[in-house]
C-alpha positions as CSV (number, residue, x, y, z in Angstrom):
1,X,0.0,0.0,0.0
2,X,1.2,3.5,-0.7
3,X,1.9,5.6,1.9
4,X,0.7,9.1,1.7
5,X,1.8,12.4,3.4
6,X,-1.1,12.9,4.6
7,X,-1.4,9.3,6.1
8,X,1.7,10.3,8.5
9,X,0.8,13.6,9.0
10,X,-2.6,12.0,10.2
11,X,-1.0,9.8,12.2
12,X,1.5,12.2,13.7
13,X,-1.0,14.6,14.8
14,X,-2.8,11.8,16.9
15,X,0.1,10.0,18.3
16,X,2.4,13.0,18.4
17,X,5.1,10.7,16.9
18,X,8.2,11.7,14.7
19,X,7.6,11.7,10.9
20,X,9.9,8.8,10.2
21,X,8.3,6.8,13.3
22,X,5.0,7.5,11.9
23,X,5.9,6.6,8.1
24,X,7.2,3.4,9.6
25,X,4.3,2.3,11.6
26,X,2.1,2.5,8.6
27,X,4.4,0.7,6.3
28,X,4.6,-2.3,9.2
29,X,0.9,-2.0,9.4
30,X,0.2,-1.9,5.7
31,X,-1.4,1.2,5.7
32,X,-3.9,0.5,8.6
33,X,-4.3,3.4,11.1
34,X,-5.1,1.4,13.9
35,X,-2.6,-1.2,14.0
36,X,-0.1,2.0,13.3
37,X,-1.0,3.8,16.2
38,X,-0.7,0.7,18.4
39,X,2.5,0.2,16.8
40,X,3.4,3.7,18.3
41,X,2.2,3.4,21.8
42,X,3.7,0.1,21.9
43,X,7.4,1.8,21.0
44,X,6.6,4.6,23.2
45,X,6.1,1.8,26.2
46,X,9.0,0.2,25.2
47,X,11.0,3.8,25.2
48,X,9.5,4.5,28.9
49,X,11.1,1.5,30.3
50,X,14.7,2.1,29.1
51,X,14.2,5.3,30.6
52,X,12.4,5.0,34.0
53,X,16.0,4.5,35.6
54,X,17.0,8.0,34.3
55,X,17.0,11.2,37.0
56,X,13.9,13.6,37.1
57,X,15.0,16.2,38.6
58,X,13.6,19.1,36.9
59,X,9.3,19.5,36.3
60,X,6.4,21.7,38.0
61,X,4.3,22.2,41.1
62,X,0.5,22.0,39.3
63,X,-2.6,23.1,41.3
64,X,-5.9,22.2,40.7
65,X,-9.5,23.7,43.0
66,X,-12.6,21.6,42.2
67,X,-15.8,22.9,43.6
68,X,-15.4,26.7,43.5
69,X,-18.1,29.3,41.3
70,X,-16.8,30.7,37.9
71,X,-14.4,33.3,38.0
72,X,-13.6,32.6,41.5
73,X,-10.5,30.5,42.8
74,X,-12.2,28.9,46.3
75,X,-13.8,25.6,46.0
76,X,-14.0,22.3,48.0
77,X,-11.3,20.3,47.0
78,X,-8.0,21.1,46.1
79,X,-4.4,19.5,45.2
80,X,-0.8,20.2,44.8
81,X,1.2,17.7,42.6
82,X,5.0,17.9,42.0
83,X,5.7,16.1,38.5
84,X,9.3,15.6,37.4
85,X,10.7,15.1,34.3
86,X,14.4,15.3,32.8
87,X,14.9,18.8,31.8
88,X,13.3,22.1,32.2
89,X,12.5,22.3,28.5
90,X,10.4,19.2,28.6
91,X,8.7,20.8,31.7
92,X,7.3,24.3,30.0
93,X,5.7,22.2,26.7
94,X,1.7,21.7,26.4
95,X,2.1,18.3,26.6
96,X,3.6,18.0,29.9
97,X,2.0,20.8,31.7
98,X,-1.6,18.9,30.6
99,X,-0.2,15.4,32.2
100,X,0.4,17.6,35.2
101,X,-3.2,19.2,35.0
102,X,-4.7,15.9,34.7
103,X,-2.9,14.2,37.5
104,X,-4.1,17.1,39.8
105,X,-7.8,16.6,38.3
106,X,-7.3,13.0,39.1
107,X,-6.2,13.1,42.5
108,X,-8.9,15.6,43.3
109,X,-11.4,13.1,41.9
110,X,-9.9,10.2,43.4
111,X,-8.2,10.8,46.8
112,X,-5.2,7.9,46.4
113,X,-3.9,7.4,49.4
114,X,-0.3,6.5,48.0
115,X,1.6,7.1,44.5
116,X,2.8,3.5,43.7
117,X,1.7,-0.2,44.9
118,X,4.8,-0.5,46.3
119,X,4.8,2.4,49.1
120,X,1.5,0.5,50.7
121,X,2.2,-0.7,53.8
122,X,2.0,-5.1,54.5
123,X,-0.3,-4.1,57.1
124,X,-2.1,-2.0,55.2
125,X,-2.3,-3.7,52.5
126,X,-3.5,-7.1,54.0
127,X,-6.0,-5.0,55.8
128,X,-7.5,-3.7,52.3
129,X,-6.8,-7.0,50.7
130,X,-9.4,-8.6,53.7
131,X,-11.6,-6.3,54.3
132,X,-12.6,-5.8,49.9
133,X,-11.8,-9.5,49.6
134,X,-9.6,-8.5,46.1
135,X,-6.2,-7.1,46.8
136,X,-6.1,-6.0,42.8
137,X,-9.1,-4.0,43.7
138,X,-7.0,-2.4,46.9
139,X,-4.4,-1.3,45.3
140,X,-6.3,-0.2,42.5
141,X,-8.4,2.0,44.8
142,X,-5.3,3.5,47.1
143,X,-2.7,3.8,44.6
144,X,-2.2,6.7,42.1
145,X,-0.3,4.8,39.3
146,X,-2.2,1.8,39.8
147,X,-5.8,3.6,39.2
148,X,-7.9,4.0,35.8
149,X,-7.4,7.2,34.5
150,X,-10.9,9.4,35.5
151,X,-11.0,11.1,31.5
152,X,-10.2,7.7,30.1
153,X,-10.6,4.5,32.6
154,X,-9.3,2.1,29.5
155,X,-6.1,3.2,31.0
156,X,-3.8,3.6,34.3
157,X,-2.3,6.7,35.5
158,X,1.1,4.5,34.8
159,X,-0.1,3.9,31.3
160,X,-0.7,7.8,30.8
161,X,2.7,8.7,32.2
162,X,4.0,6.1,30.0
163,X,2.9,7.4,27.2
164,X,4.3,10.9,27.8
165,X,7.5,9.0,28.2
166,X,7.5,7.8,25.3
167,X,6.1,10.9,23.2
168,X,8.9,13.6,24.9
169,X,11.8,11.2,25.2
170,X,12.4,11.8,29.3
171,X,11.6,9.9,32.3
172,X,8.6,11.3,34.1
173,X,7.9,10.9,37.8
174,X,5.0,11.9,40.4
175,X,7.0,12.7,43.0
176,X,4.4,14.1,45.6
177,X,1.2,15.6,46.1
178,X,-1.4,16.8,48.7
179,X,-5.1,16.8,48.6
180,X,-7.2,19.3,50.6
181,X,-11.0,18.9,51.2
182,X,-13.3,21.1,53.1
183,X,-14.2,19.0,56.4
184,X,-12.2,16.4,55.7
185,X,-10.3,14.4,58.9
186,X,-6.9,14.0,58.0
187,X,-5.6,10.6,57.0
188,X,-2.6,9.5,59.2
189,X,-1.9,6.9,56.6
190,X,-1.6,9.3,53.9
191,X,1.7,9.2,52.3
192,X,2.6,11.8,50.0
């Protein structure tokens, strides 16, 4: 099948892929647009793993109120979320500074208690694991990178990081947050 310009500019736009990594993609997918644009997540999931070991040292503080009237700032719920990436040049493009909007709008919605699997304490999680009888489910419910994504639950958080991995080329990180609701007790098991 010929491969048009328009095919990989198509493709490109959706993806945000180079041109050549787009061209390619269709070619190995024979023109098909679907298979393509998994070809392109897949590569950017395989770029996010040879880069997770990589320092992020450099990112953005995002805020994000839920709850307030238009035009004004107070609401009900708010958060702070420290993302890092490699550089400060990855840090100031759209695509990063949205990731960091919707990990803020996420945390709002979802109040994880903790950012990976891996910070839940045994207790803690043998105490989740009993009481919901599903220790998937748990996890799934307390940790950040382990929960479907709010705007699109096909997906993880991890997956979405992921995939801004492998689109900007740099290792990305949440590396803290906070979450602030009106009248709520504080959680001593909160670990952010």
């Amino acid at each position: 099948m010929q491969i048009t310009t328009k095919m990989v500019k198509d493709l490109r736009e959706q993806t945000g892929a180079g041109i050549m990594d787009a061209k390619r993609a269709l070619e190995s997918a024979d023109g098909d647009f679907t298979k393509a644009s998994q070809i392109i997540r897949q590569q950017g999931l395989d770029r996010a793993e040879k880069k997770s070991d990589r320092t992020a040292s450099q990112g953005l503080v995002w805020s994000y109120i839920h709850g307030g009237q238009a035009g004004q700032s107070g609401g009900r719920i708010g958060t702070l979320v420290e993302v890092n990436c490699e550089t400060d040049f990855v840090a100031r493009t759209d695509d990063f500074r949205t990731l960091a909007r919707d990990l803020a709008m996420h945390i709002a919605a979802t109040n994880p208690r903790y950012i990976s699997p891996d910070d839940i304490p045994a207790d803690v999680l043998a105490k989740g694991e009993a009481e919901l009888g599903d220790r998937e489910k748990f996890i799934e419910q307390v940790a950040l990178l382990a929960q479907p994504f709010v705007k699109d639950p096909k997906r993880t958080i991890q997956d979405l990081i992921k995939e801004q991995v492998g689109k900007l080329g740099e290792n990305i990180v949440v590396r803290r947050y906070a979450r602030f609701e009106l009248g709520a007790e504080s959680d001593p098991n909160q670990e952010s």
